[in-house]
N, C-alpha and C positions, 0 to 999 in steps of 0.2 A: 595553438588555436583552441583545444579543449579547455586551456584554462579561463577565457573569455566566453564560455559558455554557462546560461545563469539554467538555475532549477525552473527556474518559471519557463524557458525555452523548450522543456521537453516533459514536465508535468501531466498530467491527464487532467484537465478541468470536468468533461463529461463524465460522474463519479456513478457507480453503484453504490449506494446506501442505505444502510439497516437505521433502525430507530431499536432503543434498548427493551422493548418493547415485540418484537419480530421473533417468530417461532424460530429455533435455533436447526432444526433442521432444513426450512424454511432459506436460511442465511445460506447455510450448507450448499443449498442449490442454487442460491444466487453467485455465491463464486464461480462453480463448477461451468454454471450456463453461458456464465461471463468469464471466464478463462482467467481469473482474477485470483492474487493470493490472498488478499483482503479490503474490506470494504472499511469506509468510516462509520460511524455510529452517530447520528447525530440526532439533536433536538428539538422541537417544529421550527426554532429561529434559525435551524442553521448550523449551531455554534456545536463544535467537535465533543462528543464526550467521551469518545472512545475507538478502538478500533477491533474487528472482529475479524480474526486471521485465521489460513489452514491450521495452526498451533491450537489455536483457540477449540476448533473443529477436532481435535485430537480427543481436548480436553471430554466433549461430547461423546464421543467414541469409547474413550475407554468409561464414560459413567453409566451411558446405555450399556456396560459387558457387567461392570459389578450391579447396576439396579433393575436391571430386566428390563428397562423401558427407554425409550429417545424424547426425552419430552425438558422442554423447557426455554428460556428466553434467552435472546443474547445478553441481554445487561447481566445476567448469571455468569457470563463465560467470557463476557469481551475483556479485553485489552486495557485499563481505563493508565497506566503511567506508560504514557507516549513519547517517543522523541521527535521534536518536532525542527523542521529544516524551514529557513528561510527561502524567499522565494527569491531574490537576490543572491542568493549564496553560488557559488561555481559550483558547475558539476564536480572537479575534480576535490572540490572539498565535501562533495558529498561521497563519491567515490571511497575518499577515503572512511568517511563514518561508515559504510556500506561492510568494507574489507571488517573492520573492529567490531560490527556486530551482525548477530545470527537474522534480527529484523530482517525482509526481504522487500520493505514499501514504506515510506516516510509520509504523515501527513504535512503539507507545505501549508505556510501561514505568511499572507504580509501584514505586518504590524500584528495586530491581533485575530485577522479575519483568517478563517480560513481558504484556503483558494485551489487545494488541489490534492494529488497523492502522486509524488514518483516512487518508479521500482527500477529494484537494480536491473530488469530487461530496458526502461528506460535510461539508463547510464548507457550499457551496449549500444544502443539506436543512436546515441547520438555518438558515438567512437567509430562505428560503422558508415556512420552519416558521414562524418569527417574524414573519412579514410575515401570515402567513394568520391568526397568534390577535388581530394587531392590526388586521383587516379592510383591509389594504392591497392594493390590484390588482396583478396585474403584467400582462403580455403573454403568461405561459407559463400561466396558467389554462384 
């Protein structure tokens, strides 16, 4: 059943996003308020240039300890060589790109458009979805 599950099924379409542009502390609190590991970066049309993750927000962290100060913009600190997931693709093929890398959220694209971001809490949701239409228990009920 999982494997007949596409990325677009369980994607977040309603995105929080920074512009390269966005005070980086700024960014910092947009995750945090949004409970989110990373947002995309994008540019007035839309089109992806990047992504600004907790990683990212590290990177912030320890430059505010060596320079005294928290100050600067995401396009300084974003993410910009992305891996990017179709929107057609199965979960379970995402799954497995998930297991092989340390990323924790995929920008989704069809054809060339952007259209989304899953996170590996969205692979669970839909494991758990399928466990619950086929009356299976878990521990987390």
């Amino acid at each position: 059943m999982l494997a007949k599950i596409t990325v677009a099924d369980y994607m977040s379409k309603r995105l929080t996003t920074l512009t390269k542009d966005t005070d980086v502390i700024d960014a910092i609190k947009k995750l945090l308020d949004h409970k989110i590991t990373s947002a995309p970066v994008i540019d007035q049309r839309g089109h992806l240039l990047g992504m600004f993750s907790e990683k990212d927000g590290m990177k912030v962290f320890m430059q505010s300890v060596y320079n005294q100060g928290m100050s600067g913009k995401v396009g300084e600190y974003m993410t910009e060589e992305i891996i990017k997931v179709d929107a057609e693709s199965t979960i379970v093929d995402l799954a497995e790109k998930f297991q092989k890398s340390s990323v924790r959220s995929f920008p989704v694209f069809e054809d060339t458009d952007f259209v989304g971001v899953i996170s590996r809490t969205d692979v669970l949701r839909a494991l758990v979805t399928i466990a619950g239409r086929h009356g299976e228990r878990s521990d987390l009920e």
